[in-house]
C-alpha positions as CSV (number, residue, x, y, z in Angstrom):
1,X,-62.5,32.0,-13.1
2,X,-59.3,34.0,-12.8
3,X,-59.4,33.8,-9.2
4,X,-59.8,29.8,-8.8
5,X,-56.6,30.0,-11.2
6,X,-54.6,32.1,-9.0
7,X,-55.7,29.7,-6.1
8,X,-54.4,26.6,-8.0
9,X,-51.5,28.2,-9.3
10,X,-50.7,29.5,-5.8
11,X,-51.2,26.5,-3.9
12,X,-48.9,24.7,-6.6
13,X,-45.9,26.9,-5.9
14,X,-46.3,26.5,-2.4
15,X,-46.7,22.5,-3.0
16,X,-43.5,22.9,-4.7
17,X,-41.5,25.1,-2.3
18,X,-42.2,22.9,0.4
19,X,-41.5,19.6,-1.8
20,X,-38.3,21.1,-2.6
21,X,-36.6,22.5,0.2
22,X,-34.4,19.3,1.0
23,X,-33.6,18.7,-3.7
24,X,-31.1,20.8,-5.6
25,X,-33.0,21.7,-9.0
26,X,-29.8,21.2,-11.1
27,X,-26.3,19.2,-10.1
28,X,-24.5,19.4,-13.3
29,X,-21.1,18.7,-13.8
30,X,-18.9,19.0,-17.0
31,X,-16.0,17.3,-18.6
32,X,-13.3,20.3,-17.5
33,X,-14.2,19.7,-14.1
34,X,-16.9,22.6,-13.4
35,X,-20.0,22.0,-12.0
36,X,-23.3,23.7,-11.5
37,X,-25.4,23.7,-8.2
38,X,-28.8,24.7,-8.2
39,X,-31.7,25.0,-5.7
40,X,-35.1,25.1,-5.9
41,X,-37.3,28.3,-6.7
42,X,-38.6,29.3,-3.1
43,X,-41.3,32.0,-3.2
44,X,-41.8,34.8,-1.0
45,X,-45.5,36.1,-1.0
46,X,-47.4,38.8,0.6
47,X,-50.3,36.2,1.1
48,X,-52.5,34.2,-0.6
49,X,-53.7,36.9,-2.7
50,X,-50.7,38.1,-4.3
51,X,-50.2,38.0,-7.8
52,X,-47.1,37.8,-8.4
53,X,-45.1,35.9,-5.9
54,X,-41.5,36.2,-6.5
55,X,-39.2,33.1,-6.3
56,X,-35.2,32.9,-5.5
57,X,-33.2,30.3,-6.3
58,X,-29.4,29.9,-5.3
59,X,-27.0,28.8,-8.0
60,X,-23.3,27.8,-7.5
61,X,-20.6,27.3,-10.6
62,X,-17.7,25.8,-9.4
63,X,-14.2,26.2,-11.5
64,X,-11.1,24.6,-11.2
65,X,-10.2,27.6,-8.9
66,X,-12.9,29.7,-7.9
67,X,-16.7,29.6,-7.0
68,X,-19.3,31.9,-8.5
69,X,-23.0,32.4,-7.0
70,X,-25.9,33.6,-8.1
71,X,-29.4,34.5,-7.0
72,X,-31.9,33.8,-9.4
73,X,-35.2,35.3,-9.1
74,X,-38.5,34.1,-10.9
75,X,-42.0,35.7,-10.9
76,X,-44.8,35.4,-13.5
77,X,-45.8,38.1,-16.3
78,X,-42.7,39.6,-16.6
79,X,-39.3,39.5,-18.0
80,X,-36.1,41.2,-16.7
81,X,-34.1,43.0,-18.7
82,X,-30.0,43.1,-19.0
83,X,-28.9,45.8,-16.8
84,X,-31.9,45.7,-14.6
85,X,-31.4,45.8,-10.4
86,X,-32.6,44.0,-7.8
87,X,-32.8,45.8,-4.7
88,X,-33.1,43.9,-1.3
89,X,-33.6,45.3,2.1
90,X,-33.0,42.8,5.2
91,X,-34.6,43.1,8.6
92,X,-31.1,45.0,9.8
93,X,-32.1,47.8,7.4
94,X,-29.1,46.5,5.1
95,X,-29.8,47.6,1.4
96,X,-28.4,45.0,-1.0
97,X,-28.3,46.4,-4.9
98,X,-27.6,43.5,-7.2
99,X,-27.5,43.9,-11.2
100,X,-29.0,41.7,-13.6
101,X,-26.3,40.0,-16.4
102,X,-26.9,37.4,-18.9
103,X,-28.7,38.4,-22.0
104,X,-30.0,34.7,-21.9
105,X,-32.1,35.7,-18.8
106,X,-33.7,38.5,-20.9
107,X,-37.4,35.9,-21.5
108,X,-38.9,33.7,-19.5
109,X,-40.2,30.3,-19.9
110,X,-43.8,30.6,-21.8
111,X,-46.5,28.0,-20.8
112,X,-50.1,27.9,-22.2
113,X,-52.9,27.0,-19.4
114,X,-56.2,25.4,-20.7
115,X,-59.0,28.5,-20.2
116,X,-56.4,31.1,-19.0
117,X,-54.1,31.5,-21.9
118,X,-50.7,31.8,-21.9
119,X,-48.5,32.7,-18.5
120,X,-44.4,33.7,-18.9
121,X,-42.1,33.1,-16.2
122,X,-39.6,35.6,-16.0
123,X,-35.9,34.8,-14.8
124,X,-33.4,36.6,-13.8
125,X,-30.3,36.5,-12.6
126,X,-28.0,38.4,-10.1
127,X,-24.4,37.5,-9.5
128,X,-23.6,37.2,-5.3
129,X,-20.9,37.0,-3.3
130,X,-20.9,34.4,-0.4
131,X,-20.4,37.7,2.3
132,X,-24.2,39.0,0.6
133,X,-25.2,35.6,0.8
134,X,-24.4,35.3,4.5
135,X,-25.9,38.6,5.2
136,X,-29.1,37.4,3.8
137,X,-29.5,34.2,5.3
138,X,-28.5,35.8,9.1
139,X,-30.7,39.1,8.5
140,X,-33.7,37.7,6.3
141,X,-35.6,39.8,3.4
142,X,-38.1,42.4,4.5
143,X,-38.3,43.9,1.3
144,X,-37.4,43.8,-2.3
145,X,-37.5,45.9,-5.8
146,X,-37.3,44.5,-9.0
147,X,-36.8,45.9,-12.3
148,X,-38.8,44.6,-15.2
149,X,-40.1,45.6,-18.8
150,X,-43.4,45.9,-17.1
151,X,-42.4,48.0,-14.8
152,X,-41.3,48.2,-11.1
153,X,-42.6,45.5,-8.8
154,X,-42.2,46.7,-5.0
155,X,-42.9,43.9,-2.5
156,X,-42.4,44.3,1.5
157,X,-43.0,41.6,3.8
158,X,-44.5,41.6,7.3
159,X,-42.4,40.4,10.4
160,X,-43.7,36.7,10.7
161,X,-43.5,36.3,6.0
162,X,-39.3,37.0,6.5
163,X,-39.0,34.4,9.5
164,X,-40.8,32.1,7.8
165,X,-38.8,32.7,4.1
166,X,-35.7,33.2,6.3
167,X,-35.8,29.7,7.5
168,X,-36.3,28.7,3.5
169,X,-33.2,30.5,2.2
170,X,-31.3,29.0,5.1
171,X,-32.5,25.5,3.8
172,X,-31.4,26.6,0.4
173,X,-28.4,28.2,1.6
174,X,-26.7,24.9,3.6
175,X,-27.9,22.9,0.8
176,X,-25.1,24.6,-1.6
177,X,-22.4,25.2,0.8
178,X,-23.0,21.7,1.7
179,X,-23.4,20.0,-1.9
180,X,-20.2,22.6,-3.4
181,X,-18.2,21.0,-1.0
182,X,-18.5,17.5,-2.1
183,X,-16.7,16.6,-5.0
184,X,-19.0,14.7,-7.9
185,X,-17.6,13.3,-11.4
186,X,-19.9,12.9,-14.5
């Protein structure tokens, strides 16, 4: 039973990835003239047995006078604590250390599924500048470490899992460059 479960609930995110690859997830903007730009959670997995496929999302606030990013990541089971690092190796060997900031990120979402019982999404998320961003969309992800309450989770992907991701992120990627750069009142 646990298996089929993992099957639907795999097969779901990658419904979802796919579906979402051309949608921003949030377009919000706000009175004082910030906005907030959102993507999409696009998971990376080690195949289609993998537990716990890990999701990234790129998220933009726009001020009056600056722009902020962030990578959100998103994987079930687990939450992420304040403090906690994000380590991300590219294809180029590059090792990319980001921390983990807003207390609010601390739990996840909880959801109850009929005959399973009850799954939490973690979320956390990781303030970047557009220079790590760059790097990550040229060089791709080969590997990754997060930091949970549960513990460590180590993930490395094989050669043909980062071109295929790398193509997603770069979806992602022009989809905020291209959507921060259009204005958009309330």
């Amino acid at each position: 039973m646990k298996a089929k479960l993992y099957i639907i609930l795999a097969a779901l995110c990658f419904s979802i990835s796919s579906f979402a690859q051309e949608k921003l997830f949030m377009d919000k903007p706000a009175k004082n003239g910030n906005r907030t730009i959102g993507t999409y959670y696009h998971y990376m997995s080690k195949g289609f047995t993998d537990a716990t496929p890990i999701g990234l999302s790129i998220i933009a606030e726009s001020f009056t006078d600056s722009i902020a990013y962030y990578l959100s990541a998103r994987t079930s089971n687990v939450r992420f604590p304040k403090g906690g690092v994000f380590l991300i190796k590219t294809m180029e060997g590059e090792v990319i250390e980001l921390t983990q900031i807003s207390e609010k990120y601390d739990t996840g979402s909880i959801h109850y599924v009929p005959n399973y019982g009850v799954i939490e999404h973690g979320i956390g998320l990781y303030p970047v500048t557009l220079d790590i961003l760059n790097i990550l969309n040229q060089d791709g992800i080969a590997k990754v470490r997060l930091e949970t309450t549960s513990g460590i989770i180590d993930k490395e992907y094989k050669p043909k899992q980062v071109e295929k991701y790398k193509k997603e992120f770069t979806s992602m990627y022009n989809l905020i460059l291209e959507s921060i750069s259009k204005k958009k009142d309330i």
